[in-house]
C-alpha positions in Angstrom: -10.3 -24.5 -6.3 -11.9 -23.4 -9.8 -11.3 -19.7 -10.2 -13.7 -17.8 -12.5 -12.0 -15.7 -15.7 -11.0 -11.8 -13.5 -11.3 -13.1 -10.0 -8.4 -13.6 -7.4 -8.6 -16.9 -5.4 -7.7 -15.0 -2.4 -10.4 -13.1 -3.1 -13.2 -14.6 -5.1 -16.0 -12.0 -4.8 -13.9 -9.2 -6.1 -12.8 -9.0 -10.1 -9.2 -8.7 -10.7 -8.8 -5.7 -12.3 -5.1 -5.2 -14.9 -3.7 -1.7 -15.0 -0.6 -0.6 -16.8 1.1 2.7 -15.6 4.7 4.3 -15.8 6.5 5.4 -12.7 8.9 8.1 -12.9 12.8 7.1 -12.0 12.7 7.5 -8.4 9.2 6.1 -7.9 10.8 2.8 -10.0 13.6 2.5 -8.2 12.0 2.5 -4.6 9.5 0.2 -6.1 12.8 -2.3 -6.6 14.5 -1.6 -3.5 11.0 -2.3 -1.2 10.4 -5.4 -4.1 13.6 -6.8 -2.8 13.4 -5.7 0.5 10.3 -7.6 1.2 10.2 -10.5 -1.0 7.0 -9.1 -2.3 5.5 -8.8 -5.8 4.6 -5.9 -7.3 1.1 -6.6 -7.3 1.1 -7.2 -3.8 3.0 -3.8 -3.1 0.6 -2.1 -5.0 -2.4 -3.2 -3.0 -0.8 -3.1 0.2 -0.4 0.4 -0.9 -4.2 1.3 -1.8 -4.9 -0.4 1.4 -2.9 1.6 3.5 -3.6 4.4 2.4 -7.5 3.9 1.9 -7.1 2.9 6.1 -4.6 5.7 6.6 -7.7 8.5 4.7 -10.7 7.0 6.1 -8.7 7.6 9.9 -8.1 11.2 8.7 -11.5 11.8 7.8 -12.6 10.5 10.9 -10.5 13.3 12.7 -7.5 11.5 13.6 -4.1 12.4 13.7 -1.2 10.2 12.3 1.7 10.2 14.9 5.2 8.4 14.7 7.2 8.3 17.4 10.8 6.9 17.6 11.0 4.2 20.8 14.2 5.5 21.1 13.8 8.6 22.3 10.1 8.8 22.6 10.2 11.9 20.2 6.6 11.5 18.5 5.6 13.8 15.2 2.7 14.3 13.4 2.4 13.3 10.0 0.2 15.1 7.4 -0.7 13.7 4.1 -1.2 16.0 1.6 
């Protein structure tokens, strides 16, 4: 598959785009533990992330509420996202 110069062969109609950016300690070091956890890259955390929470705003905006509920007990709570 030829891949043009800024494009990702997943996804071929969308330009890669490079950003640099310095996380503070405990941002870094979650980064490593969910890096590790997961097997992933951090590339691939990173968009997961946008992702997520691009699906997560456009629900909130849509009037939604975000609810986690522990299938243990079946105590749910609300989560806002500031």
């Amino acid at each position: 598959m030829a891949v043009r110069r800024g494009e990702h062969p997943l996804w071929p109609h969308a330009p890669a785009e490079r950003i640099n950016l310095t996380l503070i300690p405990d941002a870094g070091s979650q980064l490593q533990q969910l890096q590790q956890r997961t097997n992933s890259s951090k590339t691939d955390l990173a968009s997961r992330s946008t992702a997520s929470r691009e699906f997560l705003n456009a629900r909130l905006r849509a009037d939604c509420d975000l609810i986690v509920r522990d299938n243990s007990t079946g105590i749910a709570h609300i989560v806002r996202i500031l």
